[in-house]
FIMITI-593683 format. One record per residue (C-alpha): residue in three letters; x, y, z. Coordinates in pm, whole numbers, plus 50000, padded with zeros to 5 digits. Layout:
<atoms>
ALAXYZ...
</atoms>
This chain:
<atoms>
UNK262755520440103UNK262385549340397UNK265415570940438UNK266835575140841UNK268285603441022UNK271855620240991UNK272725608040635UNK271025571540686UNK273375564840947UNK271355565941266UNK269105533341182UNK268695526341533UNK266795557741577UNK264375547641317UNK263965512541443UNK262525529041752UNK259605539541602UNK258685515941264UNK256335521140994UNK253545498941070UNK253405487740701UNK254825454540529UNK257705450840246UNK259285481740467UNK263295483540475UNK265095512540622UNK268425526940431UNK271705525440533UNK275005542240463UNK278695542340538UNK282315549840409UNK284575530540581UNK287235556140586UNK284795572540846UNK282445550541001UNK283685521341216UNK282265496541451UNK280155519941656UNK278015528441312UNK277805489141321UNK276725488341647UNK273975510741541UNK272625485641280UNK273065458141472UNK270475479641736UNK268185480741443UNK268175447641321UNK267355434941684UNK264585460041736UNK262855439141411UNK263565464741111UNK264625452040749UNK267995472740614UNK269085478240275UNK272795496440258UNK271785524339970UNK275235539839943UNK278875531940110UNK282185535940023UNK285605522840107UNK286935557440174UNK286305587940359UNK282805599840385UNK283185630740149UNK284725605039889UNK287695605639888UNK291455596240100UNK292455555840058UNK290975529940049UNK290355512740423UNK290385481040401UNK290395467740695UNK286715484640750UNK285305477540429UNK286195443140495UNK284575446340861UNK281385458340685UNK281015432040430UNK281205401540704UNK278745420640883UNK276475423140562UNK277385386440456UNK276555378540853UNK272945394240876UNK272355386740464UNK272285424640417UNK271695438740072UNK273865471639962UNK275375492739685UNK278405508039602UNK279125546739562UNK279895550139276UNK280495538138947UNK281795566138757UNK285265585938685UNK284865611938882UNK288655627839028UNK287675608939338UNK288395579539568UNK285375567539553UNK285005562139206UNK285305528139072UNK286605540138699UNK290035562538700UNK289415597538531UNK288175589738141UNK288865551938240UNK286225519338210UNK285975487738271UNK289965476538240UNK290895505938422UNK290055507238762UNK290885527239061UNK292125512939377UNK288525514139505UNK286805498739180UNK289545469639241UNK288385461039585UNK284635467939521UNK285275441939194UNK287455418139480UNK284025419339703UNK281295412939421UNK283345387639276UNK283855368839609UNK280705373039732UNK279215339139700UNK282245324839907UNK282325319940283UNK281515349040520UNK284185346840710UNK286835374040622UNK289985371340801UNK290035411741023UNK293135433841148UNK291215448841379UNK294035469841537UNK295795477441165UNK299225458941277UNK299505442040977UNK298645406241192UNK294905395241108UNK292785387541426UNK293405351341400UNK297135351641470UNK297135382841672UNK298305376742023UNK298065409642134UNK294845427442040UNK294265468542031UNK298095476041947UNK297945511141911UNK298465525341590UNK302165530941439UNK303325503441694UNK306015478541484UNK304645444641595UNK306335410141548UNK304765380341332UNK302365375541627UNK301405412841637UNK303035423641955UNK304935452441983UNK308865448441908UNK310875466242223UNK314275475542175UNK315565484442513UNK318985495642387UNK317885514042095UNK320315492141880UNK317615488041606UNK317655451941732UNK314615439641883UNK314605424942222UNK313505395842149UNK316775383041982UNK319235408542140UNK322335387942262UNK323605419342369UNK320895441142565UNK322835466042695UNK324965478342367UNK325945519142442UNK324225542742225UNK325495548841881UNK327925513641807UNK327395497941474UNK325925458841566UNK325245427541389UNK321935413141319UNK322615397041739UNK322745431541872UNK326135428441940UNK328995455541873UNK330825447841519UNK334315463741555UNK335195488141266UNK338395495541132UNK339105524641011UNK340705528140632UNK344375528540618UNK346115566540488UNK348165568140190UNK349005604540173UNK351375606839872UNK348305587339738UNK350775559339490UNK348455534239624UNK350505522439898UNK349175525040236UNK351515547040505UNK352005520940743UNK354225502640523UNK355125532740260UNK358925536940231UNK358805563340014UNK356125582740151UNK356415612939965UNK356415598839583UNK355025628739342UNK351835625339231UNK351675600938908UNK354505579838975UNK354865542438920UNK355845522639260UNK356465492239380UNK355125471439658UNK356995492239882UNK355735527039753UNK358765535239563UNK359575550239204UNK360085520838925UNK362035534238664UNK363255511938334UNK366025517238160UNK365165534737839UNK367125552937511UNK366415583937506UNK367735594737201UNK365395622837081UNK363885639037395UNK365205671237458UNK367535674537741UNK366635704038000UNK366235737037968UNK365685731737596UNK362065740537597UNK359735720337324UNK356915746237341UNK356805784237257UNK353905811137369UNK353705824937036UNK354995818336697UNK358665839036661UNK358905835337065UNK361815814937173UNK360675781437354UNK359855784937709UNK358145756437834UNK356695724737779UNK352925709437727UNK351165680537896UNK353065646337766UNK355555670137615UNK358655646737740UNK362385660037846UNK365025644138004UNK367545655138285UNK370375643838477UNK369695610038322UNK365575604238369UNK363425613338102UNK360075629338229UNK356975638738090UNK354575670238166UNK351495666738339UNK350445700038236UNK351995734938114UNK355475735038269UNK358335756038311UNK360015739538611UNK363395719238649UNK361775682838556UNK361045664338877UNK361005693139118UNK357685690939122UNK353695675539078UNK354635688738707UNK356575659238582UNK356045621538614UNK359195603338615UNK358685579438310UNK362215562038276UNK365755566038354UNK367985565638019UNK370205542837914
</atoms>
């Protein structure tokens, strides 16, 4: 096994000048993450020129170990290997904090990184056919559905990997835009065309009837309405609620009552209300009181 130039990368080099010996093979490396087709290129050079290659070391990351996995290159390297029956080894099986490792940190066997996985995917499918279905531009569309090759990257292609337009910026592609020209910034269906919003109805004295049709648009806050947004009152004893000012509550013991507490009740010109909170104020005059009933 003789070593080549640059990191066993530059096999061609080597296969310009051969060892004159036999049972010679030159090494190889790559991380896929790093080295692409023009690396392959390189052996290819070699193997034509008549030298034997064995693929020492590579990885399915970057070349200093780590970043994710690359798939689509690993799996561009292993048809080539699986093409020109090219024998290789994996960096690395260990559990070293790195991509490359096949083991996560203190891990084994049942726990493998996302590299181990693939590696495992590779060696276990190795016997199968050679041909391993490529994404050569990354769109997400393998080679043998992709109508448009050498998308750039970040492009959003459609099913046949061609890039989706959107003239009108709609978030509709082309394609199936019934409405091309839709002005910047209106809310559309999944045609591209303009849904019409309507905007929520008000209901300012907020009694849960909407203003348009609110009779009583000013009920106090707590109130029970009717359909029409106004006060429903019962008729009601009320026998044993204080009548106004004739306080419930006191400050302090000895203090003459002054006010009332929240559901502290007291009736007045014929209603009986109920504090929301502390009150002192004529009951009804204000958010204070909640009209419960009229008396009887």
């Amino acid at each position: 096994m003789v070593g080549t130039p640059t990191w066993s990368q530059d096999v061609d080099v080597a296969s310009q000048n051969p060892i004159d010996r036999a049972n010679i093979a030159y090494t190889l490396h790559f991380y896929a993450g790093t080295h692409g087709q023009s690396y392959r290129n390189k052996a290819q050079t070699a193997l034509d020129n008549g030298i034997a290659l064995f693929a020492t070391e590579w990885g399915t990351v970057n070349a200093d170990g780590n970043g994710g996995v690359n798939i689509n290159e690993t799996d561009a390297w292993m048809a080539f290997f699986k093409t020109n029956n090219i024998s290789h080894a994996n960096w690395a099986l260990n559990d070293k904090n790195e991509g490359a490792s096949l083991f996560t940190l203190g891990g084994s066997w049942n726990s493998l990184t996302a590299s181990g996985t693939k590696v495992k995917e590779i060696i276990q499918g190795w016997g199968g056919s050679s041909n391993v279905d490529l994404d050569s531009d990354g769109d997400g569309v393998s080679n043998s559905l992709d109508q448009c090759d050498n998308t750039p990257a970040g492009t959003t292609v459609d099913s046949i990997g061609c890039a989706v337009t959107d003239s009108d910026g709609d978030g509709i592609s082309d394609s199936v835009d019934q409405c091309p020209n839709t002005p910047v910034g209106e809310t559309v269906n999944n045609v591209g065309c303009v849904v019409e919003v309507v905007d929520p109805q008000s209901d300012v004295d907020n009694d849960g009837v909407n203003d348009d049709i609110d009779q009583c648009p000013d009920t106090p806050a707590g109130t029970s309405v009717d359909t029409n947004g106004c006060s429903v009152v019962s008729s009601t004893d009320c026998n044993g609620i204080n009548t106004y000012p004739n306080w419930v509550n006191k400050d302090y013991s000895g203090d003459p009552f002054t006010h009332n507490n929240t559901d502290d009740k007291m009736q007045y010109q014929g209603n009986a209300y109920s504090a929301n909170w502390y009150t002192n104020s004529v009951p009804g005059s204000d958010a204070s009181w909640t009209l419960i009933y009229s008396c009887s």
